[in-house]
N, C-alpha and C positions, 0 to 999 in steps of 0.2 A: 697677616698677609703672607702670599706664599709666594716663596720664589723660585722658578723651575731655574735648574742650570741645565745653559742652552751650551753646546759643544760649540757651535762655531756664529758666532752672534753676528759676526761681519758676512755670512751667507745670508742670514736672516734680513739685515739690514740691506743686501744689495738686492735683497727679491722682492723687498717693499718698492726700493728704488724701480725696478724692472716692472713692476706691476701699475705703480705711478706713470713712469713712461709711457707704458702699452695702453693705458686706459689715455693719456693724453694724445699719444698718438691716432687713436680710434677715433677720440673724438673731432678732431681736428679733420680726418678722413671723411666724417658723416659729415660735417660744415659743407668741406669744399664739394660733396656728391650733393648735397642738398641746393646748393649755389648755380651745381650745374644745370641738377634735372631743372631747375626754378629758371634761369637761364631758358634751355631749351625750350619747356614749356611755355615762357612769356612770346620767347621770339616767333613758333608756332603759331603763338595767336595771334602776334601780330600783321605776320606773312601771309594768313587764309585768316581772312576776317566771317565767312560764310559757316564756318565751323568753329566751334570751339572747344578748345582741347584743354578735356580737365584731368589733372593727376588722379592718376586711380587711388581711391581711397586704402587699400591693403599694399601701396608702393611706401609708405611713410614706417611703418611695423615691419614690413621687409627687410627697407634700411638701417633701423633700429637693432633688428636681429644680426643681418649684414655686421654692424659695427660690433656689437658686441665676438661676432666670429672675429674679427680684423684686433678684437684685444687680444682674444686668447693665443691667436696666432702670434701676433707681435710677444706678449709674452714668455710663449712659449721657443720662439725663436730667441729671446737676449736670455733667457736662462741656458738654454743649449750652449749657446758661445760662450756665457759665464762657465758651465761646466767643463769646457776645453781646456782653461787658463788652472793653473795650480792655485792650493787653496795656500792662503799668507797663515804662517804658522806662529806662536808666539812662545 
C-alpha cells in the first residue's frame, strides 16, 4: 500500500466537505424547480382544459445540466471563501 503525504489533509477534508455541500445543494435546487415547473404545469391545465400543456421533453436534461452548473458554482463559491480564511497550521 502506498501512502502519499498530503501537506495539508484539513484542505483536503474541507473540499470533500464543500463538494458534499454543493452536490446537496444542487440537488435540493433541481427538487424545488421540478416542484415548480410540475406545479405551473398542472395548474395550466387545469385553468384551459381545451389545451393541453405538456412539458417539453428536452426541459428535464436542461434542468439536469442547469443543476449540475448550480454544483459547480456553489462549489466553487464555498472554496473561494474557504481560500480567504488562514490555513490552521500544526
Amino acid at each position: 500500500m502506498t501512502a502519499f503525504r498530503r501537506q495539508n489533509p484539513r484542505r483536503d477534508e474541507l473540499s470533500d466537505m464543500h463538494q458534499g455541500s454543493a452536490m446537496q445543494f444542487a440537488l435540493v435546487s433541481l427538487v424545488g424547480i421540478l416542484v415548480i415547473v410540475g406545479f405551473i404545469y398542472t395548474t395550466l391545465n387545469l385553468i384551459d382544459r381545451s389545451i393541453v400543456h405538456i412539458i417539453p421533453p428536452m426541459l428535464l436534461p436542461a434542468l439536469a445540466m442547469c443543476a449540475l452548473a448550480i454544483s459547480d458554482i456553489r462549489y466553487l463559491w464555498l472554496e473561494h471563501d474557504a481560500g480567504t480564511e488562514g490555513d490552521d497550521e500544526d
